[in-house]
Backbone and ligand atoms as CSV (ligand in chain L), in Angstrom:
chain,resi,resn,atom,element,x,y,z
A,1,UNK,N,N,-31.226,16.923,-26.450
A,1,UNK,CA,C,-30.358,15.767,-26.147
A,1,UNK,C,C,-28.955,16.261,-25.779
A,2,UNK,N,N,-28.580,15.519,-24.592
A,2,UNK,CA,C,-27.215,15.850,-24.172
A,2,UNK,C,C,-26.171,15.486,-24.750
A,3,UNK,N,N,-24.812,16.339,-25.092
A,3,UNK,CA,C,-23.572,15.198,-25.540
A,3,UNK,C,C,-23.454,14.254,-24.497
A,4,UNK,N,N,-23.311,13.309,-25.174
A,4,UNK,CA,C,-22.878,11.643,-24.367
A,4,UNK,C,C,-22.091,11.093,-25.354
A,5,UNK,N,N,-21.488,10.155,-24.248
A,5,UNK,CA,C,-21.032,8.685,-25.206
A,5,UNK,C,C,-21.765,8.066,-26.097
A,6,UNK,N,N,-21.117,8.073,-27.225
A,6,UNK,CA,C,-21.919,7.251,-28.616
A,6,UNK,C,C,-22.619,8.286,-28.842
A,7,UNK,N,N,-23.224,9.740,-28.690
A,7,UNK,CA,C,-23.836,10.568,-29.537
A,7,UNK,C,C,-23.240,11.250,-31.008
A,8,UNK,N,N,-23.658,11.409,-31.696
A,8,UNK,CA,C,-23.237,12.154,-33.232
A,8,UNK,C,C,-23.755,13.664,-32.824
A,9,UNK,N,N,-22.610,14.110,-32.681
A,9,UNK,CA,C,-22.317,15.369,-32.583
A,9,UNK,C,C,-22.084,16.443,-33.750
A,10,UNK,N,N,-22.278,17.641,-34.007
A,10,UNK,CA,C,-21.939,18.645,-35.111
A,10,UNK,C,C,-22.044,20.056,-34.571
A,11,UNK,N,N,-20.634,20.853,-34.960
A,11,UNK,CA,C,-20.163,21.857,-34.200
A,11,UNK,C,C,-19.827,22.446,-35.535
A,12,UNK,N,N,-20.240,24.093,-34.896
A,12,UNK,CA,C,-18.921,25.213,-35.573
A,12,UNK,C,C,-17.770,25.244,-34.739
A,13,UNK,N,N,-16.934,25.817,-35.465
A,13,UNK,CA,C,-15.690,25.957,-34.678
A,13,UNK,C,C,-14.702,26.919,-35.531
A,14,UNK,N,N,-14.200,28.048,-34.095
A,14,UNK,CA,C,-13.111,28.490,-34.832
A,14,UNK,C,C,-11.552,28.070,-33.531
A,15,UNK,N,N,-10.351,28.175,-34.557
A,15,UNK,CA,C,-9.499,27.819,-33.532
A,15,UNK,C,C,-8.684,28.875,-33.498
A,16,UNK,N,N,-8.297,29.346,-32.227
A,16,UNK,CA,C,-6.769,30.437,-32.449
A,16,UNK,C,C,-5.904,29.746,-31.493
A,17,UNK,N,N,-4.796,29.978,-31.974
A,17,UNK,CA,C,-3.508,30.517,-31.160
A,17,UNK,C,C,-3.557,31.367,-30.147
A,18,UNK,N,N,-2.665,31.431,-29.054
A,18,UNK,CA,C,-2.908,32.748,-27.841
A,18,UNK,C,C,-2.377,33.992,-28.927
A,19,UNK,N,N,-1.931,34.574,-30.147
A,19,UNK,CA,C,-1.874,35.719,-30.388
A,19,UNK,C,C,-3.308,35.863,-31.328
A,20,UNK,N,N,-3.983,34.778,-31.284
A,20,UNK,CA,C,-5.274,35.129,-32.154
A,20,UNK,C,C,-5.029,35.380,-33.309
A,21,UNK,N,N,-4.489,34.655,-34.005
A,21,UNK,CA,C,-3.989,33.770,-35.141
A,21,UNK,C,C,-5.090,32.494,-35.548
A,22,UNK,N,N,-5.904,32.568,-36.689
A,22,UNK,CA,C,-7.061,31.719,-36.526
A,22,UNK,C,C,-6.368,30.874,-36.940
A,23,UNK,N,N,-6.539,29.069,-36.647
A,23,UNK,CA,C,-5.473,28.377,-37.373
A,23,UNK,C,C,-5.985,27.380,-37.562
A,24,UNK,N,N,-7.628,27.390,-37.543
A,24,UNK,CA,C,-8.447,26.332,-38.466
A,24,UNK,C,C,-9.774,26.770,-37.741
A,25,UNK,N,N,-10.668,26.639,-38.722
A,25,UNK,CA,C,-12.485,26.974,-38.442
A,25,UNK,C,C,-13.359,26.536,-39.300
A,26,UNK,N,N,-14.332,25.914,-39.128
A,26,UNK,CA,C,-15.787,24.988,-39.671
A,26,UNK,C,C,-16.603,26.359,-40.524
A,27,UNK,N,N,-16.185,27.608,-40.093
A,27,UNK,CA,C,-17.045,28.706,-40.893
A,27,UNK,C,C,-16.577,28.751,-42.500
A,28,UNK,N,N,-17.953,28.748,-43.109
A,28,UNK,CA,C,-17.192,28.559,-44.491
A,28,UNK,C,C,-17.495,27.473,-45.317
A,29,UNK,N,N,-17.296,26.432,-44.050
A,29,UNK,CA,C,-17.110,25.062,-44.422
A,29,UNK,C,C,-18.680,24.459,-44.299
A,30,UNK,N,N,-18.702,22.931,-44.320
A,30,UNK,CA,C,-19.705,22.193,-42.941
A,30,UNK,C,C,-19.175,22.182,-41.825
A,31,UNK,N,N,-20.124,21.873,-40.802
A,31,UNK,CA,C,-19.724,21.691,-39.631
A,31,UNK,C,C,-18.886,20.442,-39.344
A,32,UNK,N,N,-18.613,20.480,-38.166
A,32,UNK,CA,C,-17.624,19.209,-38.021
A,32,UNK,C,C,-18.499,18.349,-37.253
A,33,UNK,N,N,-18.392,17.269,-37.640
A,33,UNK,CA,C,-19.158,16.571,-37.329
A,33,UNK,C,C,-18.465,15.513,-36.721
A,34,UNK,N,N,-19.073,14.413,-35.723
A,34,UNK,CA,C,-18.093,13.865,-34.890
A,34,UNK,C,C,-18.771,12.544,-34.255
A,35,UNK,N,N,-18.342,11.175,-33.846
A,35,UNK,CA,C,-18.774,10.369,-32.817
A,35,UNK,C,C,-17.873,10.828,-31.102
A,36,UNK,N,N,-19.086,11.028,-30.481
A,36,UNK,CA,C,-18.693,11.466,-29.404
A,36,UNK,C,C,-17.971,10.435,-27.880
A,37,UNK,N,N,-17.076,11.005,-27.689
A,37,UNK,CA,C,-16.422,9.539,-26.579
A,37,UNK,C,C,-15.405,8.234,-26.768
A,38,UNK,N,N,-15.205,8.361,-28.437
A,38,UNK,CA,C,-14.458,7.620,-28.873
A,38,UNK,C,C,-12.953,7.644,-29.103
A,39,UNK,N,N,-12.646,8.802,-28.264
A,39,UNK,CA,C,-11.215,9.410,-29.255
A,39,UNK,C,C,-11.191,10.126,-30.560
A,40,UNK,N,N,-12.001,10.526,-31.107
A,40,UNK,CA,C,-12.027,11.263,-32.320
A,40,UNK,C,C,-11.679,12.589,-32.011
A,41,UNK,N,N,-11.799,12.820,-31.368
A,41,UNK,CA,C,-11.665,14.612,-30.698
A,41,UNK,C,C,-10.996,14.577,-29.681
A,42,UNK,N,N,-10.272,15.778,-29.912
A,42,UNK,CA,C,-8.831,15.502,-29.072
A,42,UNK,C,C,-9.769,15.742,-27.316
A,43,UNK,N,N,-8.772,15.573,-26.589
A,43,UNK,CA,C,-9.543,15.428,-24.974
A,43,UNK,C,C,-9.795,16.171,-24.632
A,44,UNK,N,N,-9.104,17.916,-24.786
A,44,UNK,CA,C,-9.418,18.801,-23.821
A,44,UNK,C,C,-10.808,19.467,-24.395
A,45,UNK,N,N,-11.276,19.175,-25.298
A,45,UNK,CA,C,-12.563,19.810,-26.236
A,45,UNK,C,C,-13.423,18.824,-26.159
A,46,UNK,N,N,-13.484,17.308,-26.218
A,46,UNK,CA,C,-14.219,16.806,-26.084
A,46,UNK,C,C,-14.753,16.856,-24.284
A,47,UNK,N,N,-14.142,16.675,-23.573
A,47,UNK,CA,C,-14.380,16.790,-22.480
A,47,UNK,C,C,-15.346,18.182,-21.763
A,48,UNK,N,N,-14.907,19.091,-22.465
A,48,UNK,CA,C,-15.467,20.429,-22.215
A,48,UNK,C,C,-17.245,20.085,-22.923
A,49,UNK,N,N,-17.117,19.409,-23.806
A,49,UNK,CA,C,-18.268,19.395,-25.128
A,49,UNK,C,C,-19.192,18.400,-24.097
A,50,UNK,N,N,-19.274,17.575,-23.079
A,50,UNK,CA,C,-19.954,16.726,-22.746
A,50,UNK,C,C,-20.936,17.224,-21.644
A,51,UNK,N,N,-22.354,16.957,-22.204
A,51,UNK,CA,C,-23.176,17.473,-21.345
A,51,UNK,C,C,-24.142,18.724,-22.252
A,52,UNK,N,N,-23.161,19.273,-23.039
A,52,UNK,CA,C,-23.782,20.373,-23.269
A,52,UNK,C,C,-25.178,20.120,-24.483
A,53,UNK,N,N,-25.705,21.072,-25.140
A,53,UNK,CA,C,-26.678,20.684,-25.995
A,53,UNK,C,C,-26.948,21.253,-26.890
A,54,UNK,N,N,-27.636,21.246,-28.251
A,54,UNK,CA,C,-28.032,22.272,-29.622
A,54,UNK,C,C,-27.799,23.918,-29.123
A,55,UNK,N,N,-27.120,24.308,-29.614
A,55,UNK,CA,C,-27.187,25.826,-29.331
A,55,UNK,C,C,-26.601,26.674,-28.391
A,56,UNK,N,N,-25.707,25.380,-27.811
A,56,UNK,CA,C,-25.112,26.172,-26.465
A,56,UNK,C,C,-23.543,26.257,-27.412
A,57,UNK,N,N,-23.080,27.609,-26.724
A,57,UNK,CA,C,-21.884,28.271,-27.734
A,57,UNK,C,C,-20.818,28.226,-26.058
A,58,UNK,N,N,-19.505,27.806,-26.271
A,58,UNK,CA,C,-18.366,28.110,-25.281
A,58,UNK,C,C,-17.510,28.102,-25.949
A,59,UNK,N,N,-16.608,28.225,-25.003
A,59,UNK,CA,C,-14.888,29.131,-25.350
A,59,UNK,C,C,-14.297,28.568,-24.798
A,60,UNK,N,N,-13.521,27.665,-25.080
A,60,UNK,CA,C,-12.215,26.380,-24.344
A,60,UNK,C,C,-10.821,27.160,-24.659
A,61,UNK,N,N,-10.293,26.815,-23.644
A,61,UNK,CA,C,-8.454,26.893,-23.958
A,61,UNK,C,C,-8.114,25.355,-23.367
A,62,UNK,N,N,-7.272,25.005,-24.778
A,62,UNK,CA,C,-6.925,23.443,-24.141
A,62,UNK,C,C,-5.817,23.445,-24.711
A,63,UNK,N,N,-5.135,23.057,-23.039
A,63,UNK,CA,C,-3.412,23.364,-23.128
A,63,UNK,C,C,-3.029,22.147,-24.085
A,64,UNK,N,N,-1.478,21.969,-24.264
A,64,UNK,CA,C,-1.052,21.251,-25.389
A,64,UNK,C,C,-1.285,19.367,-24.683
A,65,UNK,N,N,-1.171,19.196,-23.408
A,65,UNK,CA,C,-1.218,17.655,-22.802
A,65,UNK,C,C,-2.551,17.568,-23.122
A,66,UNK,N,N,-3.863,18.319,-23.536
A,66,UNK,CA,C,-4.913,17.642,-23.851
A,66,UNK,C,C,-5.456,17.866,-25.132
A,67,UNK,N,N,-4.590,18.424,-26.124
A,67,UNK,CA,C,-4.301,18.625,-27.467
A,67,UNK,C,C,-4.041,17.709,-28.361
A,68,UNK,N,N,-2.398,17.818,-28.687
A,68,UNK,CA,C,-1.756,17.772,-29.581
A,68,UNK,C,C,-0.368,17.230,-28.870
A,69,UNK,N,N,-0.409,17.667,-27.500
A,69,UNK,CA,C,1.116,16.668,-26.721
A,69,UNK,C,C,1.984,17.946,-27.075
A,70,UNK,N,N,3.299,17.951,-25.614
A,70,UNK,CA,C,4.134,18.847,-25.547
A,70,UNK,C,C,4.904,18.278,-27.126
A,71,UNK,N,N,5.540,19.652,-27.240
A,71,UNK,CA,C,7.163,19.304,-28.345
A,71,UNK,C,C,8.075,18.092,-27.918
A,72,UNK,N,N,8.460,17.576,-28.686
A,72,UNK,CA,C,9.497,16.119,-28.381
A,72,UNK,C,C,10.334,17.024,-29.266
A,73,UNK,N,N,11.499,17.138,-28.527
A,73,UNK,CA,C,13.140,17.340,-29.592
A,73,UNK,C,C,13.394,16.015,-29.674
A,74,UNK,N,N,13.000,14.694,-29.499
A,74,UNK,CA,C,13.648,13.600,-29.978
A,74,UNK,C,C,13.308,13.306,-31.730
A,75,UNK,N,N,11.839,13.905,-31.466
A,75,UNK,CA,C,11.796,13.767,-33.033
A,75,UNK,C,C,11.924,14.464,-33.739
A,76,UNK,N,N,12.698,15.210,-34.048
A,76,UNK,CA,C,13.581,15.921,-34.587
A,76,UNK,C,C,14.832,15.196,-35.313
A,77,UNK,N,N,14.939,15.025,-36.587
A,77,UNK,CA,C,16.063,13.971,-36.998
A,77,UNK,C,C,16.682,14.808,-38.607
A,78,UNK,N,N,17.834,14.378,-38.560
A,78,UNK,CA,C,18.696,14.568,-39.484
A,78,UNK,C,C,18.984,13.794,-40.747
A,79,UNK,N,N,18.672,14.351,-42.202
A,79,UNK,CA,C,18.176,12.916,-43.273
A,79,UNK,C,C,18.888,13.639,-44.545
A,80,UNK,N,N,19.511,12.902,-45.090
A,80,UNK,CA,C,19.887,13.194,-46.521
A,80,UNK,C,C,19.000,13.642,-47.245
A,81,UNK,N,N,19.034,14.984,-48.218
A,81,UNK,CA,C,18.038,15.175,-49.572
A,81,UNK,C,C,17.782,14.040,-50.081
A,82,UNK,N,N,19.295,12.930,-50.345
A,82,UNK,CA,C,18.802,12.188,-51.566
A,82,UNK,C,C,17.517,10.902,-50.842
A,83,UNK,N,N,17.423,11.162,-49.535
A,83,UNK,CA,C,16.481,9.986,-48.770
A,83,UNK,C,C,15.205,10.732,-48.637
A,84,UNK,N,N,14.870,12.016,-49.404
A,84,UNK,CA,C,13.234,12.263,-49.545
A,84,UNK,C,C,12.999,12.155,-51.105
A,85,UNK,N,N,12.723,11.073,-51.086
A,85,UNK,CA,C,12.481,10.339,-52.448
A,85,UNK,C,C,10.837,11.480,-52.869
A,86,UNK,N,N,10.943,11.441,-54.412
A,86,UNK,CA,C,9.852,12.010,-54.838
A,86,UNK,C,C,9.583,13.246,-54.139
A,87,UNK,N,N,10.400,14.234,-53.617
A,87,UNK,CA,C,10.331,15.666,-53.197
A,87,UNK,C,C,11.456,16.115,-53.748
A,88,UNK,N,N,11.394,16.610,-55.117
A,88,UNK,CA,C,12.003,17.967,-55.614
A,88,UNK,C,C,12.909,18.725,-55.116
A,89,UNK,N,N,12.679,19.279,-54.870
A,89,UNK,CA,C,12.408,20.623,-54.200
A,89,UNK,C,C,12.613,20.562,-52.851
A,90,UNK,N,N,13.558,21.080,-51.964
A,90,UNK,CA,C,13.472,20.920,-50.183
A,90,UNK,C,C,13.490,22.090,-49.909
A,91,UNK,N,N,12.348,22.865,-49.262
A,91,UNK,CA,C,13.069,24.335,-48.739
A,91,UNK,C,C,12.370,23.621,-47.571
A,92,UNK,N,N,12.894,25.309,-46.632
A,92,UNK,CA,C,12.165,25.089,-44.664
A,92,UNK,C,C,10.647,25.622,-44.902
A,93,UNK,N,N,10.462,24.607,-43.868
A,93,UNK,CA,C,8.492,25.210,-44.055
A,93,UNK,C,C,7.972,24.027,-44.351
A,94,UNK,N,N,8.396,23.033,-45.923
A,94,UNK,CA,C,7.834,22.591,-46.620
A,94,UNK,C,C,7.238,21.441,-45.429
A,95,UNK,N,N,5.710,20.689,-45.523
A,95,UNK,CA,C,5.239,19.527,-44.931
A,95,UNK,C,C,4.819,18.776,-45.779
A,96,UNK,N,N,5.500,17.146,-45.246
A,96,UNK,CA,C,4.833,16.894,-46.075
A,96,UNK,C,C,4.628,15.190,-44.758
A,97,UNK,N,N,3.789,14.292,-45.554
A,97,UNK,CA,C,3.107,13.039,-44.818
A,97,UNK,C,C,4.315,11.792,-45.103
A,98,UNK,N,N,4.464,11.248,-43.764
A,98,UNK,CA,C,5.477,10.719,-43.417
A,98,UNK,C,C,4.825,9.313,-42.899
A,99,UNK,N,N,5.289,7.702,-42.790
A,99,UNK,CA,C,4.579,6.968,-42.321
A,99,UNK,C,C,5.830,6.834,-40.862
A,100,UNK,N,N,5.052,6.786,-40.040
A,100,UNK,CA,C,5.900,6.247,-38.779
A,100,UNK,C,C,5.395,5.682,-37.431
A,101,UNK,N,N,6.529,5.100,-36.337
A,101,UNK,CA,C,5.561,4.214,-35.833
A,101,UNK,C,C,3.835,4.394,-35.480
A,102,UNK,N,N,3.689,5.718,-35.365
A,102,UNK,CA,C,2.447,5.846,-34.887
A,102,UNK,C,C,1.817,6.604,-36.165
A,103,UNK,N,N,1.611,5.841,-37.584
A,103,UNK,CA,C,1.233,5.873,-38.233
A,103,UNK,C,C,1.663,7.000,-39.089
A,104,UNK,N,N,0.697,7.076,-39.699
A,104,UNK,CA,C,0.523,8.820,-40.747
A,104,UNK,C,C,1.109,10.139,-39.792
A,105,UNK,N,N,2.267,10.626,-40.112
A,105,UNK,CA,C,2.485,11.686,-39.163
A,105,UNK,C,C,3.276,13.039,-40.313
A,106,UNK,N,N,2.537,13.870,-40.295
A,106,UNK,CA,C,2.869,14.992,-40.503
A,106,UNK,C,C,4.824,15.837,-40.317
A,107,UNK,N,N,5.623,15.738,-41.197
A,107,UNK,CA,C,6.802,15.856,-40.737
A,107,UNK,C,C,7.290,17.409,-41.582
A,108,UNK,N,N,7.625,18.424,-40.804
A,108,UNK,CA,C,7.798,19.390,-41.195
A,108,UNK,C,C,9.826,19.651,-41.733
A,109,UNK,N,N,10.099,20.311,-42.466
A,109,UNK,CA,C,11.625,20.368,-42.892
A,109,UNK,C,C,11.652,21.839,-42.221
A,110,UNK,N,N,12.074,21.731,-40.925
A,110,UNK,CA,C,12.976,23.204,-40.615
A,110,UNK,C,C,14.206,23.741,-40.961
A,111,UNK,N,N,15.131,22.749,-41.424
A,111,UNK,CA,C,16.472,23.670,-41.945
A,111,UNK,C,C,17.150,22.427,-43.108
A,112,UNK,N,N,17.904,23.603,-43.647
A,112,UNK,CA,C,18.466,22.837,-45.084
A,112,UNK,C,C,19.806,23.783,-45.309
A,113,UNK,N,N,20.986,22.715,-45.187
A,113,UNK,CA,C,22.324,22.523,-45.206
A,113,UNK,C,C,22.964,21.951,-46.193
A,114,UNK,N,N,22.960,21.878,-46.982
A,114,UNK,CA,C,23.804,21.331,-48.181
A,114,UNK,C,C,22.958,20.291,-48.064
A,115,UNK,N,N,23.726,19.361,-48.044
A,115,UNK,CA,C,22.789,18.291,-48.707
A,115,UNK,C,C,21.595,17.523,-47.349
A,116,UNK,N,N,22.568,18.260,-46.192
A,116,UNK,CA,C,21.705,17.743,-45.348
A,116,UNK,C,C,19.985,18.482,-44.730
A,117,UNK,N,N,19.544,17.983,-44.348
A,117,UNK,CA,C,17.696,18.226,-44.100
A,117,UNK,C,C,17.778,17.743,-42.531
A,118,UNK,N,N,17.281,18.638,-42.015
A,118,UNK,CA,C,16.028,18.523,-40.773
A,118,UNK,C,C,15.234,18.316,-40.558
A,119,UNK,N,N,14.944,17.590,-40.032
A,119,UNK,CA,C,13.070,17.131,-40.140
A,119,UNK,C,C,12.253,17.029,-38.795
A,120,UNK,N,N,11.242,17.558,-38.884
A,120,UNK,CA,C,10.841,17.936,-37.435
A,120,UNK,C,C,9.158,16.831,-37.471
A,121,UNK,N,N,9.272,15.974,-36.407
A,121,UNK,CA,C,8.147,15.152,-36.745
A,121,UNK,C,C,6.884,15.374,-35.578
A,122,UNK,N,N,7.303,16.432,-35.305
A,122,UNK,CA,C,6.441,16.833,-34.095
A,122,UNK,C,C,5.106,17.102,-34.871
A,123,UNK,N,N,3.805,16.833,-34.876
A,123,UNK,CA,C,2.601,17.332,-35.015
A,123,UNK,C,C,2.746,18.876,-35.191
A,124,UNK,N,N,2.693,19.488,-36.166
A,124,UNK,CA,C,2.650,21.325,-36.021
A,124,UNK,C,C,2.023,22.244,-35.269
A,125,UNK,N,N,0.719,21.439,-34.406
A,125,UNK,CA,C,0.025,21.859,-33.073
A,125,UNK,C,C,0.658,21.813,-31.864
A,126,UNK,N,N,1.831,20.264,-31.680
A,126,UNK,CA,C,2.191,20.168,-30.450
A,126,UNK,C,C,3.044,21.388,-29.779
A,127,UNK,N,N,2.705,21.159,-28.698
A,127,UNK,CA,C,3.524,22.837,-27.636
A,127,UNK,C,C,2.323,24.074,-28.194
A,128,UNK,N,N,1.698,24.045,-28.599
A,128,UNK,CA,C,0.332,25.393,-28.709
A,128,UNK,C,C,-0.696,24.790,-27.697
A,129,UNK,N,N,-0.819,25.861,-27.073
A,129,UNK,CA,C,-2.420,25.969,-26.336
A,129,UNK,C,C,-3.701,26.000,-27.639
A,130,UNK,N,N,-4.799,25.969,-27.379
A,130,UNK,CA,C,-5.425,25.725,-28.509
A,130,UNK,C,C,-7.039,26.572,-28.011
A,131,UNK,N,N,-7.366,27.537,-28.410
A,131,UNK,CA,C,-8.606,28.317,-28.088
A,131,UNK,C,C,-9.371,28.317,-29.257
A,132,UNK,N,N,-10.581,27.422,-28.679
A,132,UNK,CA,C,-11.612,27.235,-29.277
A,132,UNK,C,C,-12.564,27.435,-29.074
A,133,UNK,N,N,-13.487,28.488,-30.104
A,133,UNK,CA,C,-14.480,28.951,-30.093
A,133,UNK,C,C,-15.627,28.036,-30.457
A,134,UNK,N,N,-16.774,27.316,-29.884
A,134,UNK,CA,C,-17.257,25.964,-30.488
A,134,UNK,C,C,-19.015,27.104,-30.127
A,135,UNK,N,N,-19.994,25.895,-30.707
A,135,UNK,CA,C,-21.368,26.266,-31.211
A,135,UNK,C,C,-21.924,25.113,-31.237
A,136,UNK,N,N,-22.545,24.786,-30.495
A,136,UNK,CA,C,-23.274,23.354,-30.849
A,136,UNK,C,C,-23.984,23.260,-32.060
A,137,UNK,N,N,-24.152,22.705,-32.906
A,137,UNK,CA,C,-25.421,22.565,-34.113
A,137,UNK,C,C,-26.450,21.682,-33.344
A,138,UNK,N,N,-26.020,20.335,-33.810
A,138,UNK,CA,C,-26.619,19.243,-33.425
A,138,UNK,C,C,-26.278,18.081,-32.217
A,139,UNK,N,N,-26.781,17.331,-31.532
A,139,UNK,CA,C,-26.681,15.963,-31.139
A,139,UNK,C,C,-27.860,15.368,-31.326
A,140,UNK,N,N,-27.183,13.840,-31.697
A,140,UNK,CA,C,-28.112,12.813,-32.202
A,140,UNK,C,C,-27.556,11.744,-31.509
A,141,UNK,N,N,-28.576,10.547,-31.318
A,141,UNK,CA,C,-28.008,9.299,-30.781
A,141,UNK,C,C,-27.004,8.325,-32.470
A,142,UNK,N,N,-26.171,8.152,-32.288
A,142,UNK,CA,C,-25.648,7.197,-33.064
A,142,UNK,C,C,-26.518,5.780,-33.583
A,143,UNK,N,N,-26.424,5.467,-34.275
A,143,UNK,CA,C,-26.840,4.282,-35.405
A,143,UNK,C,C,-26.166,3.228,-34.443
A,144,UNK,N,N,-26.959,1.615,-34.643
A,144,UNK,CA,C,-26.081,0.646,-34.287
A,144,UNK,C,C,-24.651,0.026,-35.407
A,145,UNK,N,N,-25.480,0.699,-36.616
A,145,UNK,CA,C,-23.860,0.307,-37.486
A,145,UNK,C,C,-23.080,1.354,-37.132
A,146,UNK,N,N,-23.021,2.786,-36.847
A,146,UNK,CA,C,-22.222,3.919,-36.339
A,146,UNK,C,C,-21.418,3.000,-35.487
A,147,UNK,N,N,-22.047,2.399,-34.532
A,147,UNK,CA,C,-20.978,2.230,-33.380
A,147,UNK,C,C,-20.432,0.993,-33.356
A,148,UNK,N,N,-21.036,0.195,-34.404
A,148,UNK,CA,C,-20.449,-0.865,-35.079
A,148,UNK,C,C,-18.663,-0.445,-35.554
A,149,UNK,N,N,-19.214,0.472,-36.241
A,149,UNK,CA,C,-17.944,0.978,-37.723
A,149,UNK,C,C,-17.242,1.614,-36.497
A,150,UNK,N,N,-17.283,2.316,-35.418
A,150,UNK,CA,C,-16.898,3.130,-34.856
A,150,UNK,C,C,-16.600,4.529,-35.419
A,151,UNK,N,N,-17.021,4.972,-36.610
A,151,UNK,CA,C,-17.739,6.261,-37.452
A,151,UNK,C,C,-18.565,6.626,-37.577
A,152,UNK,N,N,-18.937,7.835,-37.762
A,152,UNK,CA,C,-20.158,8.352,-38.170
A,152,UNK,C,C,-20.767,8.223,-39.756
A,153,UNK,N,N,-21.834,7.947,-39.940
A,153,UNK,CA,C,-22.365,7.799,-41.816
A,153,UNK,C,C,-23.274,9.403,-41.931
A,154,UNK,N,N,-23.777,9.178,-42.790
A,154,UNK,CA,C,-24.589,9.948,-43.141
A,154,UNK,C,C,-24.395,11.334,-44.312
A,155,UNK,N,N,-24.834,12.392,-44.429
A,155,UNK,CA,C,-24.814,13.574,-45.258
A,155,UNK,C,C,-23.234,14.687,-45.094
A,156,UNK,N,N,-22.520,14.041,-43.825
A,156,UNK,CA,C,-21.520,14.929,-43.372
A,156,UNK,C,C,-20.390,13.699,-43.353
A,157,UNK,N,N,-20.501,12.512,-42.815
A,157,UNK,CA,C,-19.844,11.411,-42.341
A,157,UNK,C,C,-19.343,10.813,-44.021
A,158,UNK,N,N,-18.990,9.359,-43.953
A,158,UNK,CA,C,-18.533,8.761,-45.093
A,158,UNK,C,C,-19.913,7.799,-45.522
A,159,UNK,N,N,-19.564,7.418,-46.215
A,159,UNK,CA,C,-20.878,6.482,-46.951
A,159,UNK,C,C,-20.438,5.395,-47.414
A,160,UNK,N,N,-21.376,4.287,-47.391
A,160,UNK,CA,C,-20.983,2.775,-48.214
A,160,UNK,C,C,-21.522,2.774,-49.231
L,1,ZN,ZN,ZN,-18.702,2.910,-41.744
């Protein structure tokens, strides 16, 4: 069976950086498992993934516009310590989950000034190319509640 729209998909995967820096992989883990065509997977991998079938292994580079989106310096903003309520502790590096307009977003603290904080709300992928090593496991046709829920159920997926 081919990847298609509405198929339940399950992949290995490793990811690098262009210095080959692994910076997330399914080895180890379960596979990743996925509804195919829906937006669940970012574009430049899903797109590559369509067509193919059980057992077929490729090698994607997917620049950052079909990723994760170039760097925005707009979001980049300047915030008082005393306005990260319930964080301790501020050093650079630290991430932590932020709600904003476009929901749940990942906001990293790059620099710390006296009392003042940096906060960088860029996705920590955006501006990386993204090389992915993928493996087909499986495709399956989706469930009519799958595409109901617009999720996948089952042994890998969530459950009711
Ligand atoms: Zn569901």
């Amino acid at each position: 069976m081919q990847i298609a729209k509405h198929r339940v998909v399950s992949i290995e995967y490793t990811l690098t950086d262009d210095e080959g820096t692994v910076l997330d992989t399914s080895r180890g883990r379960e596979p990743l498992v996925y509804l195919h065509g829906v937006g669940a997977m970012i574009p430049g991998l899903e797109a590559a993934l369509t067509d193919k079938v059980a057992g077929d292994a490729l090698e994607v580079r997917v620049p950052p516009a079909e990723a994760y989106g170039e760097r925005d310096d707009g979001l980049i903003q300047q915030a008082r310590r005393s306005q990260l309520q319930g964080v301790p502790e501020v050093e650079v590096g630290m991430q932590f989950q932020a709600s904003g307009p476009e929901g749940r977003q990942i906001v990293t603290v790059i620099a710390v000034d006296g009392d003042q904080v940096t906060l960088d709300a860029n996705h920590p992928l955006a501006g990386v190319p993204l090389n992915f090593a993928v493996e087909v496991v499986s495709v399956r046709a989706a469930t009519a509640q799958e595409l109901q829920h617009g999720h996948i159920h089952g042994p890998h997926g969530h459950d009711h």
